[in-house]
N, C-alpha and C positions, 0 to 999 in steps of 0.2 A: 185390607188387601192392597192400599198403593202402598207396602215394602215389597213389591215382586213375587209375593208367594200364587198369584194367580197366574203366573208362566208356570210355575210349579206345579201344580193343580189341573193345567192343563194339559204338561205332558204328562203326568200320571192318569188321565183318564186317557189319550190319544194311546199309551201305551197299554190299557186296561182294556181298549177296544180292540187294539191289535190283538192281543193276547186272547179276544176272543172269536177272534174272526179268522184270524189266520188257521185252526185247524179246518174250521168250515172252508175255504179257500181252498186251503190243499185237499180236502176229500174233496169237494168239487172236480177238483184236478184230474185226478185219482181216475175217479168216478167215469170224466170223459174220455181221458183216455184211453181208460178200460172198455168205456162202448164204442170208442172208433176202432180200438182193436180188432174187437170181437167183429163190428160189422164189415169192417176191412177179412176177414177170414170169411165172412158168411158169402161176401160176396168172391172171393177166391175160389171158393167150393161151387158155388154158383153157374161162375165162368168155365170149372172142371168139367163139369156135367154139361153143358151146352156145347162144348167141344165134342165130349163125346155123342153126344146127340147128335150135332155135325157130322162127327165120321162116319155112323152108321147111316145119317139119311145119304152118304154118299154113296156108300155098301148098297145102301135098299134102292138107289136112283140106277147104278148100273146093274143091280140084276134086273129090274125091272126093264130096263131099256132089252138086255136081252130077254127077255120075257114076251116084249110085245113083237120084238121080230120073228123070234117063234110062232108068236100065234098070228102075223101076219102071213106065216106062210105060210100056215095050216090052213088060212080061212082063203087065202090063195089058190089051192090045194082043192081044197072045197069048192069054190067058185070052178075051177076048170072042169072036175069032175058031174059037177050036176050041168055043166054046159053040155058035155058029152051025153049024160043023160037024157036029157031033154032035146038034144041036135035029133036025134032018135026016131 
C-alpha cells in the first residue's frame, strides 16, 4: 500500500459512509422539522383559544360588574326598607 492505493481506500470508505449516513441525516432533518411544524401550529391553536378565553372573561367581568350593582341596590333597597320597619 506505499503505491497510494490507501488514499484510495480511504475515500472509498469516507464515501461509503457518506453514502450511508446521509439519508439518515436528511430523515433526521425531515423529521425535525416536521415536529417544529406541527408544534409551531399546536401552539398557534393554543394561543387562538386563550384569546378567546380573554374575550369572554371580558364579556363575563362586565356583566358581572353590572350584576353586582344591581344587587348592591337591591340589598340597598333592602337595608332602607327594614330600617323603616323596625324604626316602627
Amino acid at each position: 500500500m506505499a503505491n497510494g492505493n490507501g488514499n484510495a481506500l480511504t475515500a472509498a470508505a469516507d464515501h461509503a459512509i457518506i453514502k450511508t449516513f446521509t439519508p439518515l441525516v436528511v430523515a433526521l432533518l425531515i423529521g425535525l422539522v416536521t415536529w417544529l411544524f406541527s408544534s409551531l401550529l399546536d401552539v398557534q391553536e393554543e394561543v387562538a383559544e386563550i384569546n378567546v378565553h380573554i374575550k369572554h372573561l371580558h364579556i363575563a367581568e362586565e356583566t358581572f360588574g353590572s350584576q353586582m350593582e344591581d344587587m348592591e341596590k337591591t340589598l340597598t333597597d333592602l337595608r332602607i326598607n327594614v330600617g323603616r320597619l323596625t324604626a316602627h
